[in-house]
N, C-alpha and C positions, 0 to 999 in steps of 0.2 A: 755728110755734114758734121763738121767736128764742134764741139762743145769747147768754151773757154770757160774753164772754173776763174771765180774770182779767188783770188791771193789769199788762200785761209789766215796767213801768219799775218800776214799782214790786217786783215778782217778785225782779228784777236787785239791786234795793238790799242791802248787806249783813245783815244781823243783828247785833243787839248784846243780849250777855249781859252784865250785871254781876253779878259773886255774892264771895264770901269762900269762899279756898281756902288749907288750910294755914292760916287764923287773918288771908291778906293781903285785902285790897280786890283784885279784879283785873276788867280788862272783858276781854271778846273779841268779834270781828267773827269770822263766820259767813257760808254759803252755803248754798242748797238743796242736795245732792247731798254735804255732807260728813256725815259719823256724827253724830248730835245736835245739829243746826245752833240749834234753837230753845233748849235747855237744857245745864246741864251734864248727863249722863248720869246712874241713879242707880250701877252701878258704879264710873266712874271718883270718886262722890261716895264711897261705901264705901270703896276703898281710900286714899284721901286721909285716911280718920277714923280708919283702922288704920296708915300710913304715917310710919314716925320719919326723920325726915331731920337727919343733921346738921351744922354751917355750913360744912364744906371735902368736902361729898360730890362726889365724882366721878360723876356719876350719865347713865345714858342712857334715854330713853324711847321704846321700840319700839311703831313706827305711831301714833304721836304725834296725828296729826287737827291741828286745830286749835290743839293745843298746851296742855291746860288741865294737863295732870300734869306735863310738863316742867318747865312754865316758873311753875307753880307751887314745883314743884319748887328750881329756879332762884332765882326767888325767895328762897325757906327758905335757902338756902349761897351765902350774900353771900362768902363766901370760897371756895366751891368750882365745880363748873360741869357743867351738863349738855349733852347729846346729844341733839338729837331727831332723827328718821327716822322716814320716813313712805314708802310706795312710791308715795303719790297728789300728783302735781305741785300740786294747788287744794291739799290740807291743807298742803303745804309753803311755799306761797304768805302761805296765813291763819296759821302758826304764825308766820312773820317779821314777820307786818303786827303780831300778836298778842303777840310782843317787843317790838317798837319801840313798839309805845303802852302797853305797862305800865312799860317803860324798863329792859330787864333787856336787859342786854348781856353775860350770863355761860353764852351760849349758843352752841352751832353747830346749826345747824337743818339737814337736807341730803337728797336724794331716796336712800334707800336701800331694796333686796331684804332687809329682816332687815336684819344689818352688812356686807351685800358690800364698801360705800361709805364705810365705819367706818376708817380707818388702824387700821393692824393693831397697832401699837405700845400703842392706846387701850386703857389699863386702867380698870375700872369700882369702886368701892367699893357702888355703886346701883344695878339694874336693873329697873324699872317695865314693865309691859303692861297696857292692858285689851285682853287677848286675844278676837278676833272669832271668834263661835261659827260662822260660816257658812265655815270652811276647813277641810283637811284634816288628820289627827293627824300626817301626815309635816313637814308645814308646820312643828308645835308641835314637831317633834323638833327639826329642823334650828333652828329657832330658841333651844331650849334648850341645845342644844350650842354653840350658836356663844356664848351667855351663860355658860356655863359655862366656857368660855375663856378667856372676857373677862374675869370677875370676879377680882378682887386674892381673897389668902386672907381667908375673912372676911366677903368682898362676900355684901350680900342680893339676893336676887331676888322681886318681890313679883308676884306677877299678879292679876287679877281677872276671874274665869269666868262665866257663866252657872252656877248650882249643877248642871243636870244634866252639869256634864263633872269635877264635883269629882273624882268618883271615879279616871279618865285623870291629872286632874294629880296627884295624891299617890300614883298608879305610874309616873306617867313623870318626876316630880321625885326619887323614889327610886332609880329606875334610873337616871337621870342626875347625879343630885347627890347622892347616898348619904344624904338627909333630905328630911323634909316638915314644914310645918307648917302644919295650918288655924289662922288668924287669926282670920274670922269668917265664919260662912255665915247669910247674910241669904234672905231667902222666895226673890228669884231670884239674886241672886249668890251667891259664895262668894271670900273674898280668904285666896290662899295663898301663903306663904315657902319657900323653899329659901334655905340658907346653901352658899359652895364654902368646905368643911373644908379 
C-alpha cells in the first residue's frame, strides 16, 4: 500500500484571504499553524459587526494573529492608530506582511506577553480581543487589568468569547471595570463591552 505525501512546496505556500472588514476591501496571507489561517474566523467576524470605531481611535488589539481586527481597525482611524501584540513570533511576522500589503502604515505591530512590551506611557481610547477559549481565567484577569490601566476615561474594551464563558466575562468585567455589557450572543460567540468610568 503506497502512501501519498501531501505537496510540501505547495503546503509551505502562504494563504490568501480576501474579504471586506469594517465596510474595507482587505487581503491577508496566512500559514498553517496560525488561528484561522483559511478564513476570517466567525468571532472575530461578529465582533467587527458589533464594533464602532472612530477616525482618531487610539486603539490596540490583543493577540492579534494575523492581523484582521487591528489593522482593520487601522484602516477605519485614518487619523488615529493602532497596536497590535501578539506572543506568536509567525502571527507577528504575517500581521506586518498583512500591513504592508493593505498599505496601512498607522500601526506598530510587536511581540508582546498581553502589554509587557506596550510602553507604558501608551494610553488606549480602543481595546479589541478575540479572546482564546483554551487558557486560563488568571490569564483573562491579568489581561484585563493590564487594559483597564491602559484605557483613557471612557475607553471601550470589546472582546469576543466563545458563549460558554459569557457568563466569567460579565463577572470578571464587573469586578474589574465596575460594568458589562452584552453586545450580542450569537449560537457560539458572545461579543462583550466594558467602559473604564
Amino acid at each position: 500500500m503506497t502512501h501519498k505525501t501531501p505537496d510540501l512546496d505547495k503546503l509551505r505556500q502562504d494563504l490568501i484571504i480576501q474579504d471586506e472588514l469594517l465596510e474595507q476591501p482587505m487581503s491577508f496571507h496566512t500559514t498553517w499553524g496560525l488561528f484561522s489561517p483559511k478564513a476570517i474566523d466567525a468571532g472575530t467576524r461578529l465582533l467587527l459587526k458589533y464594533l464602532e470605531v472612530q477616525p482618531d481611535e487610539q486603539a490596540i488589539d490583543l493577540g492579534c494573529g494575523y492581523g484582521p481586527l487591528g489593522l482593520a481597525i487601522a484602516k477605519s482611524a485614518p487619523q488615529g492608530h493602532c497596536t497590535l501584540v501578539d506572543k506568536d513570533f509567525v502571527a507577528i511576522e504575517y500581521a506586518r506582511k498583512n500591513a504592508r500589503l493593505n498599505g496601512i502604515s498607522n500601526v506598530d505591530i510587536f511581540l508582546s506577553n498581553g502589554l509587557d512590551q506596550v510602553p507604558a506611557e501608551q494610553r488606549f481610547t480602543l481595546a479589541v480581543t478575540n479572546l482564546p477559549a483554551k487558557t486560563g481565567k488568571e490569564h483573562y484577569y491579568l489581561f484585563f487589568n493590564d487594559i483597564m490601566e491602559r484605557l483613557e476615561p471612557g475607553g471601550r474594551f470589546y472582546v469576543v468569547v466563545i458563549s460558554g464563558l459569557r457568563q466569567f466575562i460579565a463577572r470578571s468585567f464587573r469586578e474589574v471595570f465596575g460594568n458589562h455589557k452584552k453586545i450580542k450572543q450569537g449560537k457560539s460567540y458572545t461579543v462583550a463591552m466594558a467602559i473604564k468610568e
